[in-house]
C-alpha positions as MATLAB code, in Angstrom:
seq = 'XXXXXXXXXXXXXXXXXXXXXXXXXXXXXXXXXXXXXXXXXXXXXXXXXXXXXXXXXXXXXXXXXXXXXXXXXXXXXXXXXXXXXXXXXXXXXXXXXXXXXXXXXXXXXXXXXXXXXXXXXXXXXXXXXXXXXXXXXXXXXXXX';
ca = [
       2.606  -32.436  -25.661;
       6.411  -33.381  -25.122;
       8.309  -32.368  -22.244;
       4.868  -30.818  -20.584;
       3.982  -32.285  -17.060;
       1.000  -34.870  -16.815;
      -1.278  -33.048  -14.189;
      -3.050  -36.344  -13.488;
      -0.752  -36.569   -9.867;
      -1.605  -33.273   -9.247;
      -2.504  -32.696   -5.058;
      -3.369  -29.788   -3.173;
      -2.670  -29.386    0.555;
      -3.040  -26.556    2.884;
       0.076  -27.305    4.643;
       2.770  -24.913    4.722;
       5.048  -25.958    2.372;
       8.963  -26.329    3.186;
      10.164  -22.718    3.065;
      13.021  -23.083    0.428;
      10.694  -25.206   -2.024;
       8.519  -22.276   -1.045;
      11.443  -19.207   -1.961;
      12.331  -20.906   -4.572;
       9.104  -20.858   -6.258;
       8.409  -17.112   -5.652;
      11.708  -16.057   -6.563;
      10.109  -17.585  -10.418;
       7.704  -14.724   -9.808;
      10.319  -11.797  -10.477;
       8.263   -9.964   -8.060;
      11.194   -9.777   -5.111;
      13.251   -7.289   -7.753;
      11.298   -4.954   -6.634;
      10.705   -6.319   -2.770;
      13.701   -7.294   -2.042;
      12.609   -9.355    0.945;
      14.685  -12.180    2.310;
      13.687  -15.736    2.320;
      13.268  -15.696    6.235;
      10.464  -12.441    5.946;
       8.936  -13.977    3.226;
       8.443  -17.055    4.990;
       7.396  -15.696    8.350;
       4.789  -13.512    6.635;
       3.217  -16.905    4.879;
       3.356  -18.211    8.313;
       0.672  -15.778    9.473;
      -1.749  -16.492    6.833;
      -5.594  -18.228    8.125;
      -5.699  -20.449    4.965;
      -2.439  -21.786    2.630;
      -3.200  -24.366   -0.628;
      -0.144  -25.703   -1.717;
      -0.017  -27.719   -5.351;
       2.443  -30.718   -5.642;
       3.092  -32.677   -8.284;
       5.059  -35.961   -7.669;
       6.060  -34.218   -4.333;
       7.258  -30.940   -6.460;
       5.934  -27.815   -5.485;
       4.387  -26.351   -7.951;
       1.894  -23.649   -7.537;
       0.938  -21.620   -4.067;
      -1.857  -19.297   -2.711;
      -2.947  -18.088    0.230;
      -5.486  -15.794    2.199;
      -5.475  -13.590    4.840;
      -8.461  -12.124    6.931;
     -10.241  -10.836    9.806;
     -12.886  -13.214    9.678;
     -15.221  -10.479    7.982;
     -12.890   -9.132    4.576;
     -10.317  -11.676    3.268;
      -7.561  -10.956    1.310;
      -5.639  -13.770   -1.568;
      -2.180  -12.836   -1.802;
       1.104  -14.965   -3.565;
      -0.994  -16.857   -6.279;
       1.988  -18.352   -7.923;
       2.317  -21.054  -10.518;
       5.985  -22.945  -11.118;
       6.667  -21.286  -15.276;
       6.495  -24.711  -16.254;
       2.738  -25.576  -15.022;
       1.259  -22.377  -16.094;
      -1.955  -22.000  -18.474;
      -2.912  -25.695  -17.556;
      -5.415  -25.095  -14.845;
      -3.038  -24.827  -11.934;
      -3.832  -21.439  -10.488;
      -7.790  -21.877  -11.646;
      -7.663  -24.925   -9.064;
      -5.559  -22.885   -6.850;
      -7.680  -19.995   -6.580;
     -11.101  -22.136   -6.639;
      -9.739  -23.834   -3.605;
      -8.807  -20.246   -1.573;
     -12.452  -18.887   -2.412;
     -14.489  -21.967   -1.591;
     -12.257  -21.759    2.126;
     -13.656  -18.435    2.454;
     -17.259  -19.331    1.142;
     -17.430  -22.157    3.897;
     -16.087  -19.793    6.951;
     -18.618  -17.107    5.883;
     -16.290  -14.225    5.198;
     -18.355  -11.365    3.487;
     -15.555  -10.230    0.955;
     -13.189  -11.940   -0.975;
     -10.328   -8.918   -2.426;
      -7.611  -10.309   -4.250;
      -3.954   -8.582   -4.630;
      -2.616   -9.534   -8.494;
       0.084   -8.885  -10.756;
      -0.485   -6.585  -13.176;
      -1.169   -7.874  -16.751;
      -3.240  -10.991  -14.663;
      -6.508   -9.228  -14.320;
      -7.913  -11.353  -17.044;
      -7.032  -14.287  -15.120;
      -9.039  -13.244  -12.184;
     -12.312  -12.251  -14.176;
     -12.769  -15.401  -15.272;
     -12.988  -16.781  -11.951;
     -15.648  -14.089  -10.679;
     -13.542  -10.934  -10.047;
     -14.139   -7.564  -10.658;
     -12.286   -4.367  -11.452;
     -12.899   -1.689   -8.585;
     -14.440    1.068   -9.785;
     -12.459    4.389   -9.959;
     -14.572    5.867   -7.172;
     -14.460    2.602   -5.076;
     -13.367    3.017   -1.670;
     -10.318    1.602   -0.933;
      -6.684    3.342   -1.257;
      -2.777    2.073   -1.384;
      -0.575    3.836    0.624;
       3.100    4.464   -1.358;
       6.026    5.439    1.215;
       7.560    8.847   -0.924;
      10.897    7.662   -1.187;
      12.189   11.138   -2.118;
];
């Protein structure tokens, strides 16, 4: 196809990435409207994550995930694919990687925090819905 990206140079590393390559790809995400974090508390949380998978093409970040856990439950968080890479097996590879890390250190449960709208995405690669009478709860600060 014209203009799309040839994935062949595609790598994954579980470096950190440089934090403003890093911003600037999450700001693509829209999600900070409603967060409204700054660069510097983004960063620091990503700095506290056990396992980061970073996907470059020809240097260019484009695609991040990364996991959090106790060494029992794990958690993915900040799946993101650059606009301009997405539906071309980018976050499938991303994703694959963050699970087999967790399959290999023994954790019992994989969760997984998504965007809404991206549940579809998930199933394919082995996640489920909760249950409305799963355990489990999100706590929302009343802002009223």
């Amino acid at each position: 196809m014209c203009g799309m990206p040839d994935l062949t140079s595609l790598e994954f590393c579980s470096e950190l990435p440089d934090s403003k390559c890093l911003w600037n790809l999450f700001l693509t995400t829209g999600w900070n409207e409603e967060y409204q974090l700054t660069q510097t508390v983004f960063c620091t949380a990503i700095e506290k994550s056990w396992c980061t998978i970073a996907a470059y093409d020809d240097k260019r970040l484009v695609g991040f995930g990364r996991v959090v856990t106790d060494g029992l439950h794990a958690m993915i968080y900040e799946v993101i694919v650059d606009p301009i890479y997405q539906k071309r097996g980018v976050g499938t590879q991303l994703v694959t990687r963050l699970i087999d890390r967790c399959q290999m250190a023994q954790i019992r449960d994989i969760q997984l925090f998504c965007a809404p709208g991206k549940e579809p995405f998930y199933q394919k690669l082995g996640f489920v819905r909760r249950p409305q009478d799963a355990p489990g709860m999100d706590y929302r600060r009343n802002n009223g």
